[in-house]
PDB file of N, CA, C, O and CB in Angstrom:
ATOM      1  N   UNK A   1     -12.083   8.965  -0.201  1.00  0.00           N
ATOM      2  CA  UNK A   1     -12.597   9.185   1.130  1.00  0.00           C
ATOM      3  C   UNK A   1     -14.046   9.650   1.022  1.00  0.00           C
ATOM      4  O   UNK A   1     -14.338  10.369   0.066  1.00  0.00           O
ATOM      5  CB  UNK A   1     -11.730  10.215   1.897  1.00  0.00           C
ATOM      6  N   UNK A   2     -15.020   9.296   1.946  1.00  0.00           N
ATOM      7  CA  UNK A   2     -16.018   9.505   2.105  1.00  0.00           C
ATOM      8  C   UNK A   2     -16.587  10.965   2.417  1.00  0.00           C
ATOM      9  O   UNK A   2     -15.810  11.633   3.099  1.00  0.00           O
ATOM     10  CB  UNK A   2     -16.180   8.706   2.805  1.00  0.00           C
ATOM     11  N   UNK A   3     -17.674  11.545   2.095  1.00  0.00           N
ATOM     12  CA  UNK A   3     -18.040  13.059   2.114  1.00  0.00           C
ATOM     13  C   UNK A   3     -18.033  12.665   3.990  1.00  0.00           C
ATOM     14  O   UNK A   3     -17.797  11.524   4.386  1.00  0.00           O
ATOM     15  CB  UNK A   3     -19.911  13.732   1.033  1.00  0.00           C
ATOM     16  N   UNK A   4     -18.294  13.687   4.824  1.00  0.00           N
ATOM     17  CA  UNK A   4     -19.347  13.624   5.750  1.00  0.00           C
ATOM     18  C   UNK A   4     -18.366  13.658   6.848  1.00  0.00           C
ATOM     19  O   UNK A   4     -17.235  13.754   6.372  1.00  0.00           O
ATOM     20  CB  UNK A   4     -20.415  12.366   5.668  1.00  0.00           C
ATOM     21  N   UNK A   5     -18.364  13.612   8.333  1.00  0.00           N
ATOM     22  CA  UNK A   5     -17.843  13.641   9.144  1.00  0.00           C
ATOM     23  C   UNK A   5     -16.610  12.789   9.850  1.00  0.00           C
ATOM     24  O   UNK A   5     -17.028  12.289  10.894  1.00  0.00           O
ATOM     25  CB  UNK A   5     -18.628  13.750   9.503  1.00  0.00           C
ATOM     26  N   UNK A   6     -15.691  12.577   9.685  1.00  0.00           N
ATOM     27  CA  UNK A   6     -14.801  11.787   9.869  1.00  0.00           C
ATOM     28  C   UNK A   6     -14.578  11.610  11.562  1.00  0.00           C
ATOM     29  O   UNK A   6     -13.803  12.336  12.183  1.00  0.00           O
ATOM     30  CB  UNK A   6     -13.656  12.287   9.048  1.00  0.00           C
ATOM     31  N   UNK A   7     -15.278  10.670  12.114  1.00  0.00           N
ATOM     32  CA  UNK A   7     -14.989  11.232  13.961  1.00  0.00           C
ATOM     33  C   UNK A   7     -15.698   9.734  14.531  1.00  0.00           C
ATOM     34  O   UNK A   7     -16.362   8.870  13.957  1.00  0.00           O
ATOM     35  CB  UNK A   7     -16.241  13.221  14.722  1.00  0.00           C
ATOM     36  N   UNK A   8     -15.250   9.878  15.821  1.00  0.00           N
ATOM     37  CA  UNK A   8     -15.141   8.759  16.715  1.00  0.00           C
ATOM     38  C   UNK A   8     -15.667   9.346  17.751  1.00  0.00           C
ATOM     39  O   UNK A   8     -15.540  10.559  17.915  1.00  0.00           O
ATOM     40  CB  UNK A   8     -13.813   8.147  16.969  1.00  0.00           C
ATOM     41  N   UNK A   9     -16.522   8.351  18.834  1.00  0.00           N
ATOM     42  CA  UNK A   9     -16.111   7.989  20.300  1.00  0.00           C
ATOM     43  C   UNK A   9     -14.989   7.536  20.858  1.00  0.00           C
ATOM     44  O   UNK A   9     -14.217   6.672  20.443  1.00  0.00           O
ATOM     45  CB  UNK A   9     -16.753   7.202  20.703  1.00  0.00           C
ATOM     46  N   UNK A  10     -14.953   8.191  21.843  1.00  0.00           N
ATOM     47  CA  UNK A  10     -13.717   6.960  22.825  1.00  0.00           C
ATOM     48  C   UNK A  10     -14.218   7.585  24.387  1.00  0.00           C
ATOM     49  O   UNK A  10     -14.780   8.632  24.707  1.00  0.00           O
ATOM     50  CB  UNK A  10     -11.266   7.335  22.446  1.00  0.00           C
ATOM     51  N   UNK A  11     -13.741   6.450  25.141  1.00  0.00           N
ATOM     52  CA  UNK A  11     -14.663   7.025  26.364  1.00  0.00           C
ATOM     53  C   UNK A  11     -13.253   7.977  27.079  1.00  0.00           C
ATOM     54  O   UNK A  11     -13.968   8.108  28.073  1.00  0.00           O
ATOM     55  CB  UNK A  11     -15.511   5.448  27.656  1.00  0.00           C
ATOM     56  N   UNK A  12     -12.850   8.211  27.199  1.00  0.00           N
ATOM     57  CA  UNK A  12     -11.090   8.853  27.922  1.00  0.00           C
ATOM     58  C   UNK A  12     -10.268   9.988  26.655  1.00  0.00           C
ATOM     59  O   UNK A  12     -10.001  11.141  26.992  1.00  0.00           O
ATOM     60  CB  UNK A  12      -9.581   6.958  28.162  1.00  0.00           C
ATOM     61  N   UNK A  13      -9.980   9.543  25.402  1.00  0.00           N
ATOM     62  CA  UNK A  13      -9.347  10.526  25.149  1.00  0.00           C
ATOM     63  C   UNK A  13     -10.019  12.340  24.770  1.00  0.00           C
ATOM     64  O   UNK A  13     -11.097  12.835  24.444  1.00  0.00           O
ATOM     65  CB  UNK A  13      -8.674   9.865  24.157  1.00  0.00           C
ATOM     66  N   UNK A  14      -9.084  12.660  24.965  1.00  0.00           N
ATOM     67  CA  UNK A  14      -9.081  14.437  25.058  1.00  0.00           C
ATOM     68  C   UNK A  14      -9.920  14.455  23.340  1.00  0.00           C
ATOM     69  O   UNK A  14      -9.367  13.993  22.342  1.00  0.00           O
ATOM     70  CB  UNK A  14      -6.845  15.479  25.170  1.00  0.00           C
ATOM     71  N   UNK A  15     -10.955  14.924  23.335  1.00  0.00           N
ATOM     72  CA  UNK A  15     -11.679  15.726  22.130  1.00  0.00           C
ATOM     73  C   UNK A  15     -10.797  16.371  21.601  1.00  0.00           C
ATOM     74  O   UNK A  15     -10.029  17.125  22.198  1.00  0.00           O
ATOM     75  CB  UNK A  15     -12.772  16.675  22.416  1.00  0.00           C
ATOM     76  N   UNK A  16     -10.810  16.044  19.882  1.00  0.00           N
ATOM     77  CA  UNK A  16      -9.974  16.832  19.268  1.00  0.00           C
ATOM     78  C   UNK A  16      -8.765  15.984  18.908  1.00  0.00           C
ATOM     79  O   UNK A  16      -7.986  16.483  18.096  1.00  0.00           O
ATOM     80  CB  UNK A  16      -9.684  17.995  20.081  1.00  0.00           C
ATOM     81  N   UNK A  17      -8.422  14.478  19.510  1.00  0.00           N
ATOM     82  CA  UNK A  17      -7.447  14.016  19.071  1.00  0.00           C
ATOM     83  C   UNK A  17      -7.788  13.018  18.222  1.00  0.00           C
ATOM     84  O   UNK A  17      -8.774  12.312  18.433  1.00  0.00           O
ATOM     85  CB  UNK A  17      -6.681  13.725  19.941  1.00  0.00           C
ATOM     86  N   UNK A  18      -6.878  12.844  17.022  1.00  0.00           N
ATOM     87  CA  UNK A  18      -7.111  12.228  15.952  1.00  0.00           C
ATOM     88  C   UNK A  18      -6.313  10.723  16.022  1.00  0.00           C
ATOM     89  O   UNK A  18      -5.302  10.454  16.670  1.00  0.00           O
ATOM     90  CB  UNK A  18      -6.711  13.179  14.817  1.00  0.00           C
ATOM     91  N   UNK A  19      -7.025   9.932  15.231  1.00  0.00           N
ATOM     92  CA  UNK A  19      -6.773   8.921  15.305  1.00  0.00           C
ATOM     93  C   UNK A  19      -6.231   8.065  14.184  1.00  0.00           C
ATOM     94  O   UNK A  19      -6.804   8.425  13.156  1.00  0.00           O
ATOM     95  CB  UNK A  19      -7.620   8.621  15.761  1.00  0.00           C
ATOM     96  N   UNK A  20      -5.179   6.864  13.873  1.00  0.00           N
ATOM     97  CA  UNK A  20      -5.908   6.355  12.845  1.00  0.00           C
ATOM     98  C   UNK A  20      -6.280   4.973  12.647  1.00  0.00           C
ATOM     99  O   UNK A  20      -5.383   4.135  12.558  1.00  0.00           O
ATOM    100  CB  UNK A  20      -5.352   6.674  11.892  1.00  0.00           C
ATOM    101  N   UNK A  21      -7.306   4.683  12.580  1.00  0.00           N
ATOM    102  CA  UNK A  21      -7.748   3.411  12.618  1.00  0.00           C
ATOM    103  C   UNK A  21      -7.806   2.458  11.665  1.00  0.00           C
ATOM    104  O   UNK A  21      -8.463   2.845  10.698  1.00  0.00           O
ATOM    105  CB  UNK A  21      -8.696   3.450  12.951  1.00  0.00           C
ATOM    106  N   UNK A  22      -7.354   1.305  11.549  1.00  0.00           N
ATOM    107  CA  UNK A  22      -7.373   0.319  10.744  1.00  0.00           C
ATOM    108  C   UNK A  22      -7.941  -0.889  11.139  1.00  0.00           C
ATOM    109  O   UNK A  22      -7.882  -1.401  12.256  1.00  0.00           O
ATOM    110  CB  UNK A  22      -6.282   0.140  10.387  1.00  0.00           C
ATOM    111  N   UNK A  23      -8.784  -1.523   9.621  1.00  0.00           N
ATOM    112  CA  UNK A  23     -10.002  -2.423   9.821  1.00  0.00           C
ATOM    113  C   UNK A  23      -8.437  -3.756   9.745  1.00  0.00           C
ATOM    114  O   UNK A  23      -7.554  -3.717   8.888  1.00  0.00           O
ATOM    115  CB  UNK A  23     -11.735  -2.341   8.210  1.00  0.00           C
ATOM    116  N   UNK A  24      -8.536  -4.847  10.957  1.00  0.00           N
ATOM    117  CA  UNK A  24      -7.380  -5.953  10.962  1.00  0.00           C
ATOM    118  C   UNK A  24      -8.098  -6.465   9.846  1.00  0.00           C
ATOM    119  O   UNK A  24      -7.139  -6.762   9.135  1.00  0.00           O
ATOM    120  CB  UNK A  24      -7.056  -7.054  12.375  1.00  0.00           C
ATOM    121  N   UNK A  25      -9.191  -6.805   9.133  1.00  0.00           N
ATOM    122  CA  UNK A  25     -10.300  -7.566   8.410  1.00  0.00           C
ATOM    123  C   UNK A  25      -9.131  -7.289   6.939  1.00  0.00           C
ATOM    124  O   UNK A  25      -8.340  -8.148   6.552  1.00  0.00           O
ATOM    125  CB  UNK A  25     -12.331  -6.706   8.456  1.00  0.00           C
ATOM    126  N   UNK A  26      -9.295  -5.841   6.281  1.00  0.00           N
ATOM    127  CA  UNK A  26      -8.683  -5.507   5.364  1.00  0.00           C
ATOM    128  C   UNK A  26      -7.562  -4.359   4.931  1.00  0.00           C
ATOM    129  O   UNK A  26      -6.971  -4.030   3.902  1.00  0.00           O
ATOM    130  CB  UNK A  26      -9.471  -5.492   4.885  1.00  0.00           C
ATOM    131  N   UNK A  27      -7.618  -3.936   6.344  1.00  0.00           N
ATOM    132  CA  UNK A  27      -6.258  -3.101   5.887  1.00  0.00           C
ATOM    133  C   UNK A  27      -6.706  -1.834   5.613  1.00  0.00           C
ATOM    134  O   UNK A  27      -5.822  -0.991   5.456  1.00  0.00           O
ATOM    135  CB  UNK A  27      -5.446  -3.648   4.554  1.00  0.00           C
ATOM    136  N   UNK A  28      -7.593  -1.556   5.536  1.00  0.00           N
ATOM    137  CA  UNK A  28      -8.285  -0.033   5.064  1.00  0.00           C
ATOM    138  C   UNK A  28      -8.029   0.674   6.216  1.00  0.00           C
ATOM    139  O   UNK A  28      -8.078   0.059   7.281  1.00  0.00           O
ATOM    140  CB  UNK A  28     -10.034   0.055   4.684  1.00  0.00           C
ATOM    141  N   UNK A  29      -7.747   1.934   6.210  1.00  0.00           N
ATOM    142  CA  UNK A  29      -7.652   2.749   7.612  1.00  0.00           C
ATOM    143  C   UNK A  29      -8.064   4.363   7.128  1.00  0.00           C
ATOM    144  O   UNK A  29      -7.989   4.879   6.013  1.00  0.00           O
ATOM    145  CB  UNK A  29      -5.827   2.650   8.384  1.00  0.00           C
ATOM    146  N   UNK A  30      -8.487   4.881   8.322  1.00  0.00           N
ATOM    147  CA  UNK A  30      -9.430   6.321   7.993  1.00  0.00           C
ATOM    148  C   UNK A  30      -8.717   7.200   9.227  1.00  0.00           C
ATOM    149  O   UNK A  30      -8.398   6.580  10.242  1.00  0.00           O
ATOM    150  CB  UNK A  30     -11.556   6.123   8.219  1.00  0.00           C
ATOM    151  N   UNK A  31      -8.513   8.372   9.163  1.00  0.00           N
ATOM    152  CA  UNK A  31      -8.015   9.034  10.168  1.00  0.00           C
ATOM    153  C   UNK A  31      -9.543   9.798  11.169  1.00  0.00           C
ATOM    154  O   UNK A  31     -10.357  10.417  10.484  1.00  0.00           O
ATOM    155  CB  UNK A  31      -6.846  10.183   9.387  1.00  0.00           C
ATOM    156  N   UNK A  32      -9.722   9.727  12.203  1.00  0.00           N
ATOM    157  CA  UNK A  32     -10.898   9.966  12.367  1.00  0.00           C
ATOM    158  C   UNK A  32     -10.283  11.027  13.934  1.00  0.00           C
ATOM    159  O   UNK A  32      -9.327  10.788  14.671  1.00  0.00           O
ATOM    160  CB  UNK A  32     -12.016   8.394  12.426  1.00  0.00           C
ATOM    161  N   UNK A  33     -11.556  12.513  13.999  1.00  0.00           N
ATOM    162  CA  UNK A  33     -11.052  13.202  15.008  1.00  0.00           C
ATOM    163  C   UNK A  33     -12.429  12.694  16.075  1.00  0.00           C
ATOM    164  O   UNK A  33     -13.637  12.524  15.909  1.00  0.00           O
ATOM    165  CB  UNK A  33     -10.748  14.992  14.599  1.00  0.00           C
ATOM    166  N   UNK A  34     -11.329  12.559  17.386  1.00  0.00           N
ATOM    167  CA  UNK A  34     -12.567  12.271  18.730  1.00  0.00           C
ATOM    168  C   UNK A  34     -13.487  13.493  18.660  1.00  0.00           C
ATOM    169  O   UNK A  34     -13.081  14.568  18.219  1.00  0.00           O
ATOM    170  CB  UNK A  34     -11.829  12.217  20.565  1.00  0.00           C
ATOM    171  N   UNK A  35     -14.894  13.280  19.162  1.00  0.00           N
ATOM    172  CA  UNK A  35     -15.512  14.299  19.287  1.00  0.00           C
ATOM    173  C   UNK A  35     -16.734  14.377  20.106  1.00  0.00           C
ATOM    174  O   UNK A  35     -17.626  15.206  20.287  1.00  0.00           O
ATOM    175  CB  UNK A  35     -15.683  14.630  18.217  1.00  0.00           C
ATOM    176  N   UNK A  36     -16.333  12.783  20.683  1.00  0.00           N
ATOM    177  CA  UNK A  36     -17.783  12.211  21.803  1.00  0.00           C
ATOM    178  C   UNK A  36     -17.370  11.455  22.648  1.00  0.00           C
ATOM    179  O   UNK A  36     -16.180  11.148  22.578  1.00  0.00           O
ATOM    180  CB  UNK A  36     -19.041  11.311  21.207  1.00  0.00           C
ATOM    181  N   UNK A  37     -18.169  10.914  23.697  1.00  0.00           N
ATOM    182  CA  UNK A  37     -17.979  10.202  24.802  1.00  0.00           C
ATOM    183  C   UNK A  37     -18.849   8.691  24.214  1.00  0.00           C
ATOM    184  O   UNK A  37     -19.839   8.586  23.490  1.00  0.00           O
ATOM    185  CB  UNK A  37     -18.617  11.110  26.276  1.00  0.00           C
ATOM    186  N   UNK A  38     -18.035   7.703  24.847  1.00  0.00           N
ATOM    187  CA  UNK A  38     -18.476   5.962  24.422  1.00  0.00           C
ATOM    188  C   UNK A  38     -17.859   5.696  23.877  1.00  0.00           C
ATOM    189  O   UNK A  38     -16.928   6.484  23.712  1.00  0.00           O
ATOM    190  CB  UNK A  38     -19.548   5.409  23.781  1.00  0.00           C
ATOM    191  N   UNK A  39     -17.824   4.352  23.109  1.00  0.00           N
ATOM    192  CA  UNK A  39     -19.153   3.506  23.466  1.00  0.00           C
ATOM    193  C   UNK A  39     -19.088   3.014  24.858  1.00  0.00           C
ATOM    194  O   UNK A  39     -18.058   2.823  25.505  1.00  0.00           O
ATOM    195  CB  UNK A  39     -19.360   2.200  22.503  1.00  0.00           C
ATOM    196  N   UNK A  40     -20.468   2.808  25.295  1.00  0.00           N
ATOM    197  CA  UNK A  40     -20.668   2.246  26.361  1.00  0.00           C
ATOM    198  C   UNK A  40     -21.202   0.701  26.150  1.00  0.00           C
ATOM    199  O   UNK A  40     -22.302   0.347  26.576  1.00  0.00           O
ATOM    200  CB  UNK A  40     -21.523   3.119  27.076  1.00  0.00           C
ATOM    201  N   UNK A  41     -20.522   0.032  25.615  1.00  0.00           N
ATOM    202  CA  UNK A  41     -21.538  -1.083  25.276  1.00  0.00           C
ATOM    203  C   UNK A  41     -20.187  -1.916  25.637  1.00  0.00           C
ATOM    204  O   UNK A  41     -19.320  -1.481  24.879  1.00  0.00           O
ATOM    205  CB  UNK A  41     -22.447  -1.213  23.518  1.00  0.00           C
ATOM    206  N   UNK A  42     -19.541  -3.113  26.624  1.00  0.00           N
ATOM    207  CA  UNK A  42     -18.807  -3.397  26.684  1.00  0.00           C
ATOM    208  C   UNK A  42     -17.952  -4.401  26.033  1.00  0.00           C
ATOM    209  O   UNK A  42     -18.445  -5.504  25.798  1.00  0.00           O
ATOM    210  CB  UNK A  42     -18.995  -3.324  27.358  1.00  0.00           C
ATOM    211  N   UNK A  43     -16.926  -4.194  25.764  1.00  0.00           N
ATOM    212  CA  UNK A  43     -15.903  -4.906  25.143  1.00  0.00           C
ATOM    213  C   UNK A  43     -15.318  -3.819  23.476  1.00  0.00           C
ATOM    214  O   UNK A  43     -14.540  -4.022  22.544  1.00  0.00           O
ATOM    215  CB  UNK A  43     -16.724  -6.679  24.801  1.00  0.00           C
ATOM    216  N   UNK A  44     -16.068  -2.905  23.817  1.00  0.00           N
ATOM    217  CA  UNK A  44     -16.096  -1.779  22.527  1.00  0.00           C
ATOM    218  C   UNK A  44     -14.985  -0.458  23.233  1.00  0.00           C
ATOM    219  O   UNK A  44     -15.038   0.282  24.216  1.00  0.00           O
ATOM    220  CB  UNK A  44     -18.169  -1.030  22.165  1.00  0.00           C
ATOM    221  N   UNK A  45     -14.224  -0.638  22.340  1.00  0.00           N
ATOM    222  CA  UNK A  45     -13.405   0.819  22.399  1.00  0.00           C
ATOM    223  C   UNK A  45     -13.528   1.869  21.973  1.00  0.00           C
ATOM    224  O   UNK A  45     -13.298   2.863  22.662  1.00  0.00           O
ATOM    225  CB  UNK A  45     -12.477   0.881  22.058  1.00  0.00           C
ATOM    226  N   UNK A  46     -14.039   1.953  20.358  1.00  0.00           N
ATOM    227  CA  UNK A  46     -14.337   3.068  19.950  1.00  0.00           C
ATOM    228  C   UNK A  46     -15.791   3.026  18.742  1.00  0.00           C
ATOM    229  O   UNK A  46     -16.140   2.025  18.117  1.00  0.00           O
ATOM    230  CB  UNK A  46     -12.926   3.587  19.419  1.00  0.00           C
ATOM    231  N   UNK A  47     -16.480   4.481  18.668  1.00  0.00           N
ATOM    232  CA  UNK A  47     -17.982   4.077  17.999  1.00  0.00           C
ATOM    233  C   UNK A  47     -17.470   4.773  17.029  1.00  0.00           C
ATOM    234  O   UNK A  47     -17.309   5.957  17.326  1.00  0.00           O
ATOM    235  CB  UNK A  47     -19.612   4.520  18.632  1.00  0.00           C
ATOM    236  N   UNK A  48     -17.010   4.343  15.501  1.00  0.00           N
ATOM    237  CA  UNK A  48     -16.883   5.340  14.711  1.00  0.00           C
ATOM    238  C   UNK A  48     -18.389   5.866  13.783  1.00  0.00           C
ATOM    239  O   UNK A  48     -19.465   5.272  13.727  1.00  0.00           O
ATOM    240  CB  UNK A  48     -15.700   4.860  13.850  1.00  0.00           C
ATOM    241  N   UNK A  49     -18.037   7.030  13.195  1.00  0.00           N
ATOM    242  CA  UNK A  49     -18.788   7.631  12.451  1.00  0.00           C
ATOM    243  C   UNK A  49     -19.634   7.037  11.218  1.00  0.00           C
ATOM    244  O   UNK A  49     -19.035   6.041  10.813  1.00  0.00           O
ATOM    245  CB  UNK A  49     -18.068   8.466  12.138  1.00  0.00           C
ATOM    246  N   UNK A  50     -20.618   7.234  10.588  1.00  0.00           N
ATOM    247  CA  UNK A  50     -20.941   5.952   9.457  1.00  0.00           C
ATOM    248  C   UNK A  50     -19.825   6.547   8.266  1.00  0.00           C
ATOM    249  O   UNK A  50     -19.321   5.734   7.492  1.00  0.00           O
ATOM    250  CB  UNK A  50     -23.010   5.861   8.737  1.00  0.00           C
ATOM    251  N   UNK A  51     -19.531   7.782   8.187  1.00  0.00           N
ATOM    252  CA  UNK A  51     -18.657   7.941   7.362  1.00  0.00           C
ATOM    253  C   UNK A  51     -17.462   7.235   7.330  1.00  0.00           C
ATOM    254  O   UNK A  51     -17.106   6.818   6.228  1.00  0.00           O
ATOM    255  CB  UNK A  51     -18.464   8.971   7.382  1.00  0.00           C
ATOM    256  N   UNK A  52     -16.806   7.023   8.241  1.00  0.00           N
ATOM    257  CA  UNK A  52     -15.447   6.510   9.005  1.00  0.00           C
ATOM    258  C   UNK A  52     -15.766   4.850   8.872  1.00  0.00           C
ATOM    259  O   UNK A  52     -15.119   3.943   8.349  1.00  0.00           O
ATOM    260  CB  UNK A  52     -15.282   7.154  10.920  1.00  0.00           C
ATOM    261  N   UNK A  53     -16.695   4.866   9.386  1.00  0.00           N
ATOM    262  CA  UNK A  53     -16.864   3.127   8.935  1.00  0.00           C
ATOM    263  C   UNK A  53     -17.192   2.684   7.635  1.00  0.00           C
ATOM    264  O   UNK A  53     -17.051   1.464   7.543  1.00  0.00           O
ATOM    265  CB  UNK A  53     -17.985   2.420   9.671  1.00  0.00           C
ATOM    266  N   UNK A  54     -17.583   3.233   6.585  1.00  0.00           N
ATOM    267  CA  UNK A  54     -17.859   3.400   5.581  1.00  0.00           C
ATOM    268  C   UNK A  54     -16.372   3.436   4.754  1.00  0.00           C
ATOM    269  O   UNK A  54     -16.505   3.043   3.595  1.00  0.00           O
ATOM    270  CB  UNK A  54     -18.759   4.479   5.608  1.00  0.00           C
ATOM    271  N   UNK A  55     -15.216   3.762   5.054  1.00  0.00           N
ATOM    272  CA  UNK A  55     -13.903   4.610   4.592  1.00  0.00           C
ATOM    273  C   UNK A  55     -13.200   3.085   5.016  1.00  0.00           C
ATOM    274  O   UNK A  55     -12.325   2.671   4.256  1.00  0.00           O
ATOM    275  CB  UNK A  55     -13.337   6.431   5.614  1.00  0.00           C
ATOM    276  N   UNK A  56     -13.471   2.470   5.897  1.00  0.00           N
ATOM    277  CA  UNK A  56     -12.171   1.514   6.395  1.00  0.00           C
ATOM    278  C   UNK A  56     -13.309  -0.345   6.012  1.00  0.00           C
ATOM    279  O   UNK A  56     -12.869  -1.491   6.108  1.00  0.00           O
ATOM    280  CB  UNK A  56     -11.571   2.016   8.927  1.00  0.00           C
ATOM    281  N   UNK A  57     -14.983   0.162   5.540  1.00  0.00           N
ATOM    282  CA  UNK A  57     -15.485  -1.534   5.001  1.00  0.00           C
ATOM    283  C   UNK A  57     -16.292  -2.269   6.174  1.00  0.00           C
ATOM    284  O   UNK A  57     -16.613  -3.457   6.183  1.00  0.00           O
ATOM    285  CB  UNK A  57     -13.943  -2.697   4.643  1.00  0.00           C
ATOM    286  N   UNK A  58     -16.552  -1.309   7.164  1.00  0.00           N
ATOM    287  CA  UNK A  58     -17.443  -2.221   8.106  1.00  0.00           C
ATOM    288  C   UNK A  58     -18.908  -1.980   8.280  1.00  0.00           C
ATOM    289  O   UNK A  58     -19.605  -2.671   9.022  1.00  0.00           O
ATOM    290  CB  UNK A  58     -16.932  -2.156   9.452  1.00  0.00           C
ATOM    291  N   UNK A  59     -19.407  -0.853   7.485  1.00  0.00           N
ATOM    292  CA  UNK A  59     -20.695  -0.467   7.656  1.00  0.00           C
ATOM    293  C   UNK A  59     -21.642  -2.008   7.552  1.00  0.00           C
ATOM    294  O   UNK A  59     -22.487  -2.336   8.385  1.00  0.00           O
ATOM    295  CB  UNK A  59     -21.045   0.759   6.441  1.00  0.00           C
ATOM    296  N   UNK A  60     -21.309  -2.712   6.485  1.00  0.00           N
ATOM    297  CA  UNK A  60     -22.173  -3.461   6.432  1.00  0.00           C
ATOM    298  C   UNK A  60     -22.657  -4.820   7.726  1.00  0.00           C
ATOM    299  O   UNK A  60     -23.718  -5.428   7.871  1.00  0.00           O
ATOM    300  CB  UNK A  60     -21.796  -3.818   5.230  1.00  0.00           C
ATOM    301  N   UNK A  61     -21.420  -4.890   8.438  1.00  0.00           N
ATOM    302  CA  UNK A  61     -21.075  -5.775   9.809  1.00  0.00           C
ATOM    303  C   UNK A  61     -21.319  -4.919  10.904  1.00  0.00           C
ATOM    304  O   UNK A  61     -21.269  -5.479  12.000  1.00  0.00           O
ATOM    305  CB  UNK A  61     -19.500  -6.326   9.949  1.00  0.00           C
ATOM    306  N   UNK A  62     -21.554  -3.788  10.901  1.00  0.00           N
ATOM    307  CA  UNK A  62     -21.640  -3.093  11.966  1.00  0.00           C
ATOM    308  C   UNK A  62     -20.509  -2.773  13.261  1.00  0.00           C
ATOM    309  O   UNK A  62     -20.590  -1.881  14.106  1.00  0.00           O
ATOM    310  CB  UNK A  62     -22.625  -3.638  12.345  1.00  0.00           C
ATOM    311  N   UNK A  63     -19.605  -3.659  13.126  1.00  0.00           N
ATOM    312  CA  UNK A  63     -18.442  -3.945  14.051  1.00  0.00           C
ATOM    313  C   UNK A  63     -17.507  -4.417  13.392  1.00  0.00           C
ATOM    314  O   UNK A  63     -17.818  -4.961  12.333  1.00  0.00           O
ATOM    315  CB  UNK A  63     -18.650  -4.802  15.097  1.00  0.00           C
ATOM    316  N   UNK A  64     -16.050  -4.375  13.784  1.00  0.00           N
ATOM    317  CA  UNK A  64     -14.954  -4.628  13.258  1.00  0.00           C
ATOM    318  C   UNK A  64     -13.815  -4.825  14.382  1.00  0.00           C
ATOM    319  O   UNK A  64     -13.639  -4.082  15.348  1.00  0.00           O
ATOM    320  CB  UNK A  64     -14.722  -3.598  12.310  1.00  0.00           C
ATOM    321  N   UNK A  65     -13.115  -5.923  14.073  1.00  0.00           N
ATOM    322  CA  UNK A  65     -11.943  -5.803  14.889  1.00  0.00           C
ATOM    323  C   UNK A  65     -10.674  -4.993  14.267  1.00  0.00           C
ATOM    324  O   UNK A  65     -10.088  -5.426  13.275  1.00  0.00           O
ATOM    325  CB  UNK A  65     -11.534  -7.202  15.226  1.00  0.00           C
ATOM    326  N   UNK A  66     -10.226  -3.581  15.031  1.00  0.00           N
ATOM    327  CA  UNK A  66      -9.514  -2.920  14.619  1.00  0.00           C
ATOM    328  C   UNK A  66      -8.314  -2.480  15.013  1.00  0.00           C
ATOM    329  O   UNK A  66      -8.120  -3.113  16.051  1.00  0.00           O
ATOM    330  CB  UNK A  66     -10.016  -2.330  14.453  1.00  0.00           C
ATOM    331  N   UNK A  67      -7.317  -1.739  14.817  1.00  0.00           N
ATOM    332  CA  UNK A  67      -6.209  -1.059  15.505  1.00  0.00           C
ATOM    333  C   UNK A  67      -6.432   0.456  15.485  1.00  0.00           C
ATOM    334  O   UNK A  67      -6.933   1.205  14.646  1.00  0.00           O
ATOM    335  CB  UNK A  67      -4.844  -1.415  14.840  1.00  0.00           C
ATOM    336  N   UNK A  68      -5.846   0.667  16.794  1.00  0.00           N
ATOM    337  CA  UNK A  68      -5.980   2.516  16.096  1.00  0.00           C
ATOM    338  C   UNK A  68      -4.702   2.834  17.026  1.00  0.00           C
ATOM    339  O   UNK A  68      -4.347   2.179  18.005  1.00  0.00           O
ATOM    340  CB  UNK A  68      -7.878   3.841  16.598  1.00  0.00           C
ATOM    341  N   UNK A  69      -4.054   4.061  16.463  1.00  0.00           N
ATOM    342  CA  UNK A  69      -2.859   4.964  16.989  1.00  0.00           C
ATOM    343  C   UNK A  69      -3.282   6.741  17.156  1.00  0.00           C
ATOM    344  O   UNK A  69      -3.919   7.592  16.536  1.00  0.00           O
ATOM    345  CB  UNK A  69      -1.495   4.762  15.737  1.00  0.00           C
ATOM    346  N   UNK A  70      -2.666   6.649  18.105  1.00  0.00           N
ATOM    347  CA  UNK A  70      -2.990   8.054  18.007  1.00  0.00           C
ATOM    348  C   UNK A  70      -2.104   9.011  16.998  1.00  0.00           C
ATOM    349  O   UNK A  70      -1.025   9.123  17.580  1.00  0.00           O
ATOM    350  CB  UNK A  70      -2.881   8.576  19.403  1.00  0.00           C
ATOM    351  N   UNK A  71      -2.037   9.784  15.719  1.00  0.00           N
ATOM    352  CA  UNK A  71      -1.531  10.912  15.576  1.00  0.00           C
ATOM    353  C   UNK A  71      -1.572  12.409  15.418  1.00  0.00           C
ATOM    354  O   UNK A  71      -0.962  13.200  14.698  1.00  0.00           O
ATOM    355  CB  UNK A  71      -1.243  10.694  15.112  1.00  0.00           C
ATOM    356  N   UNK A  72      -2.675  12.543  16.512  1.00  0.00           N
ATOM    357  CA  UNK A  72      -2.207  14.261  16.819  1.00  0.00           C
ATOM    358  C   UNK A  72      -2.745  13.998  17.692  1.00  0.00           C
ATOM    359  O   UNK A  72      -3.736  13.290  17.510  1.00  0.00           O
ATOM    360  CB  UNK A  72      -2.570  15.713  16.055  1.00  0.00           C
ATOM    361  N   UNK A  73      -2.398  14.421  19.144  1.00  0.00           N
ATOM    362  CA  UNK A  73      -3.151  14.805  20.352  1.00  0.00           C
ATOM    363  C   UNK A  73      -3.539  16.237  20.654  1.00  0.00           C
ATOM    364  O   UNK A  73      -3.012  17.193  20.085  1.00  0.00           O
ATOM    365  CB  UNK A  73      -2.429  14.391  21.415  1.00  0.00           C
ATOM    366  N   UNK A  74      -4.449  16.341  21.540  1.00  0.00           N
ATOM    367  CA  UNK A  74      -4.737  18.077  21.513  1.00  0.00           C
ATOM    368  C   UNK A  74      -4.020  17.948  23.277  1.00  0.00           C
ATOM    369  O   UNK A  74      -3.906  18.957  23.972  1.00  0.00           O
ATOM    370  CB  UNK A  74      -7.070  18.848  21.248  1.00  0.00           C
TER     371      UNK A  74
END
């Protein structure tokens, strides 16, 4: 796992709830905690962290088609 901040946007869920997201591309998945509002850019659900994108292989594409679940809500 990557040093550095593990965290997401999402525009709706409660700050503080964790996620875990997986790249459909390769299967890599990073648990990441909400901690911001967005993306606002449409057709985008969530802006992850460069750490977090870095952990699941998309830094270099900038975008990824992904899944995410919630497991812990606050």
């Amino acid at each position: 796992m990557s040093s550095g901040n593990l965290t997401a946007a999402h525009r709706s869920l409660a700050f503080g709830t964790r996620l875990r997201v997986t790249n459909k591309h390769n299967g890599r998945s990073v648990v990441v905690r909400i901690n911001d509002r967005g993306p606002f850019i449409r057709g985008r659900v969530l802006d992850l962290s460069r750490a977090a994108a870095q952990d699941i292989g998309m830094v270099a594409s900038g975008t990824a088609s992904v899944c995410y679940e919630v497991v812990a809500s606050k």
